[in-house]
N, C-alpha and C positions, 0 to 999 in steps of 0.2 A: 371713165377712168377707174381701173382696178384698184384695191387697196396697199399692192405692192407696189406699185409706178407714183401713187401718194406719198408713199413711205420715203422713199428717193429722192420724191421731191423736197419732201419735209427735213432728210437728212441735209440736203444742197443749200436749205434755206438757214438751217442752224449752223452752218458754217461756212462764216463769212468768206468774202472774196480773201480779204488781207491774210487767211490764212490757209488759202489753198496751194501758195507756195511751201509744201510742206519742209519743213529742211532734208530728211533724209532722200525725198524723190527729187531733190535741186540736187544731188550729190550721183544722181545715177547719169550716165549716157542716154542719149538718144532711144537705139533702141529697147535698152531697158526700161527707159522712160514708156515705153510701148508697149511693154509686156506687165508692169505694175498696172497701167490703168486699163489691161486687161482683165488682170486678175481682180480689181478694185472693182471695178462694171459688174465682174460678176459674180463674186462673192457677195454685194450686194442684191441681187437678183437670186440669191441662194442657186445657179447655176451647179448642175451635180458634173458636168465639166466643162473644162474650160481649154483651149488651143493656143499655144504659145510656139513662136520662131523657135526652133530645133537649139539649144545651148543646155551647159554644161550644168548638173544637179544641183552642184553650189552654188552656181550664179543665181538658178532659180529660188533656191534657198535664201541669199542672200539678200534676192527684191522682196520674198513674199515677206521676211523680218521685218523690209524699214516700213512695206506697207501698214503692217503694226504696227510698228511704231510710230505711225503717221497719223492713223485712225483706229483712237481706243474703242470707236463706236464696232468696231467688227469681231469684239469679243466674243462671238460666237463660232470662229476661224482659230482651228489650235494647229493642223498639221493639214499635210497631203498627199498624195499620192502622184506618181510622174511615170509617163508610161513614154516610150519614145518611138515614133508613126515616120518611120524610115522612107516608107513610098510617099508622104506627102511633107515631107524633111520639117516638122514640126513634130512637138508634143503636147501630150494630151497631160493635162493637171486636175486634179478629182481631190476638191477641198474637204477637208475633213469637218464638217459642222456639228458643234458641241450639242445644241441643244435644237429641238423641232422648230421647223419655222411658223409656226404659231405661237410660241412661245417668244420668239426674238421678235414677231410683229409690237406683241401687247407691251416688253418690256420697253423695245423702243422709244415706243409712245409715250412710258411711263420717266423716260431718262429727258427726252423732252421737254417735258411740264418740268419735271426737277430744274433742269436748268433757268429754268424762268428766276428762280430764286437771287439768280445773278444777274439782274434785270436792274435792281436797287443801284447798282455802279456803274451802269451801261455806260452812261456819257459821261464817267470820271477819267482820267489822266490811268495811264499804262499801269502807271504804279499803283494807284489806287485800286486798281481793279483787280492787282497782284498781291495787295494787300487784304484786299477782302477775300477773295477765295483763298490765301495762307491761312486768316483768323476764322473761318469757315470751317475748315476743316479741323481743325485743332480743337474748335469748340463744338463741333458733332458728332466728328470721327474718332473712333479711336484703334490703336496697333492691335489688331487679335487676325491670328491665320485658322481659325475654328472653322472656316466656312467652306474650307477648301478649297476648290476653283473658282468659289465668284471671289475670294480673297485677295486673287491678282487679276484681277479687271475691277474695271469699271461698276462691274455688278456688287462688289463687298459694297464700295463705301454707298451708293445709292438704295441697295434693298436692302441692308441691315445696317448701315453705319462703323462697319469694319471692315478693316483689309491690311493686307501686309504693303513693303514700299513699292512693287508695282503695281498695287492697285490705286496706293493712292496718289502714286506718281503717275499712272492713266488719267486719273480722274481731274487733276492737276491741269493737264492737259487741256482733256476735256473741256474744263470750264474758259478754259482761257483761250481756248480757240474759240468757243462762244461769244466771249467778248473781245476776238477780233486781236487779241494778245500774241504775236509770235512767239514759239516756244518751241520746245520739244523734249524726247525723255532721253535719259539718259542711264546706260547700264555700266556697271564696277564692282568693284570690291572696297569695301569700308571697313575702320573702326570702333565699334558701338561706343557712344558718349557715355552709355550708363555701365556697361560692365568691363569693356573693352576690345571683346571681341570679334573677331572678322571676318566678313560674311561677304555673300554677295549681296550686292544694292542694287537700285534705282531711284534716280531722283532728277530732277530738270534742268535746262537752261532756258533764261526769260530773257527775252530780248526789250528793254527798258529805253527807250530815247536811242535806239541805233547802237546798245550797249548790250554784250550778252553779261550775263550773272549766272551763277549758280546758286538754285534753291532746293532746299532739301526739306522739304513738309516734314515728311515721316520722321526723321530727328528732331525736329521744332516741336515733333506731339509727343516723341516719348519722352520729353525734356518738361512738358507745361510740369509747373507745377500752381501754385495760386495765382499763377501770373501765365500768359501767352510768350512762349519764346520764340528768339531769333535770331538764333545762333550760327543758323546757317542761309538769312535770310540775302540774297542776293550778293554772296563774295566772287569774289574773284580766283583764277587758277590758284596761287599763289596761298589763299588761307583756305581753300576745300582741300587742297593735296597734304594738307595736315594729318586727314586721317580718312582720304579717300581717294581711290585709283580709278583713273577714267579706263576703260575698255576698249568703248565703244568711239565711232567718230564724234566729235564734238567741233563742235567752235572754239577758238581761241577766246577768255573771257580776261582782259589784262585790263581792264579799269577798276583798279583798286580804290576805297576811302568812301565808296556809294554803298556800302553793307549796311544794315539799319542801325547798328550800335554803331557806328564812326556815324552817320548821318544824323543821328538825335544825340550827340553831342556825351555817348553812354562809356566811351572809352579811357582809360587812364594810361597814361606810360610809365608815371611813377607814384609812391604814398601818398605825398603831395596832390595829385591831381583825383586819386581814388576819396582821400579822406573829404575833397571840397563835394564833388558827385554825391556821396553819401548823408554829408552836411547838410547839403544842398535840398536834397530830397526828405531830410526828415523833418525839414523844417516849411517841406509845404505840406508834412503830414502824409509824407507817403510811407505806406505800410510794406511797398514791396521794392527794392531797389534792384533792376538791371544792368551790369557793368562788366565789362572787357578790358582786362588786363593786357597792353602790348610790354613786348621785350619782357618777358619772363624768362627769367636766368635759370632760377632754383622754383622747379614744381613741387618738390621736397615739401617746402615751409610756405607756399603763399596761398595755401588756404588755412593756416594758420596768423598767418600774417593780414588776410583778409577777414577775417575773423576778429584779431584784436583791434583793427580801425574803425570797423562796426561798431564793436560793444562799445569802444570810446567814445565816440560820435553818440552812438545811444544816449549813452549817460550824460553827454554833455547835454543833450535833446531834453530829458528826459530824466530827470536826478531820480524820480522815485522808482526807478529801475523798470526792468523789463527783459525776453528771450529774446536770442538771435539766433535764427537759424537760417543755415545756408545750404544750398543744394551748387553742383558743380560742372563745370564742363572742361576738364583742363586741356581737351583734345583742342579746344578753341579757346581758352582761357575766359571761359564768360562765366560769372557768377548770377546767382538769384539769392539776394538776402532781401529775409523774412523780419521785420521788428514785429513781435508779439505784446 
């Protein structure tokens, strides 16, 4: 057996059965269905071309997309070429391969063993394992697009530990279709939590107990501050359309109240419920308090307002005084206070 026919196997065997129902290839026809796991077959096989049923540019355009977006492992696939074979009413498709294929053997191999990393949570619960690759990344990774092209695949966050949000919403992927996690990416337009402005994104949906969510890593990192955030951890349509536009197909995700601040009890609707949360927490001595404000009227004044319940609480804690510092996310009303 050759080292290529290996390679295919090894790919076959890191991704599980449960997630070779990819979602964007469940969305195609029949015989698109046909012509995706043509082009799948043989981009993997670094094939220099490849023979698809005779149809229309766009169409083919629009399989070889969800193929990407199906399998961040073919990061090596950016464009192609389509030529159209009149006498044998098909065409001819001439992938565009970024980099040598001796090179995409050995990184392969190296994306592999990486994965193993995510071994520690194999037999844990969907969430669990949605969990670990969130705090994963947030604690290895971080937002820098310096690297250029490996910045949006898979290659930023694995060979240097940086990437922008489609690399690290590939790599998202990635892990979680290793551990057998239904998902998939997802592309839009956002509004940055830290400055406010609006770009184009990527970021996922996770399929949790038969539930989809939306998760957004890349704002969860550039949000850490002394603490892991989770601001955008598994919401629903309903609280990502805050300050984010889906584009692309999606799922419907309408199970609201499963996000990890309504789940871990970190939400307030009013002073009353914020000041107990804060109370609460500094009296087990905790240094860094997470909290999601619902039904905010006035963004004006409630980080002001959130501010003077702290210092109070502080002091109540804590008579010989001490800082409070806050960091903010008013696009989702989650706060991070700091007692110093």
């Amino acid at each position: 057996m050759n080292f290529d026919n290996l390679l295919l196997q090894l790919r076959d065997l890191f991704k599980p059965a449960a997630s070779r129902g990819d979602y964007h290839y469940s969305r195609l026809t029949d015989s698109q269905k046909r012509a995706y796991e043509v082009m799948a077959s043989g981009m993997k096989a670094f094939a220099p071309k490849l023979r698809l049923p005779l149809r229309p540019m766009n169409e083919v355009l629009m399989i070889f997309q969800c193929l990407l977006l199906d399998d961040p492992l073919l990061f090596y696939v950016s464009s192609f070429n389509l030529e159209r074979d009149l006498a044998r009413n098909n065409c001819i498709m001439r992938p565009d391969y970024k980099y040598p294929q001796g090179f995409v053997r050995q990184t392969t191999n190296t994306i592999m063993q990486f994965l193993r990393v995510f071994d520690a949570v194999k037999t844990g619960s969907d969430l669990a394992k949605e969990m670990y690759v969130h705090d994963y990344c947030l604690e290895h990774f971080r937002y820098d697009h310096s690297d250029g092209d490996y910045s949006h695949s898979i290659l930023g966050p694995i060979l240097n530990q940086t990437a922008v949000c489609q690399g690290i919403a590939s790599f998202v992927k990635l892990a979680l279709d290793y551990l057998g996690v239904k998902n998939l990416v997802v592309h839009g337009k956002s509004k940055n939590p830290i400055d406010g402005s609006t770009e184009e994104h990527a970021w996922n949906i996770v399929f949790i107990e038969g539930h989809a969510y939306h998760l957004d890593v890349t704002f969860d990192m550039t949000l850490k501050g002394k603490t892991n955030r989770y601001d955008y951890f598994n919401l629903a349509d309903a609280d990502i359309r805050k300050d984010h536009t889906i584009l692309t197909d999606a799922p419907a995700c309408t199970t609201a109240g499963n996000d990890y601040m309504s789940a871990n009890g970190l939400t307030a609707r009013n002073v009353a419920e914020l000041e107990t949360i804060i109370g609460d927490s500094l009296r087990r001595r905790a240094k860094t308090v997470l909290v999601k404000l619902l039904n905010v009227q006035n963004k004006d004044t409630i980080v002001s307002t959130v501010m003077s319940v702290a210092q109070r609480q502080y002091s109540g804690i804590s008579p010989s005084g001490g800082t409070v510092e806050i960091s903010h996310n008013l696009n989702q009303s989650v706060f991070e206070i700091n007692f110093l």
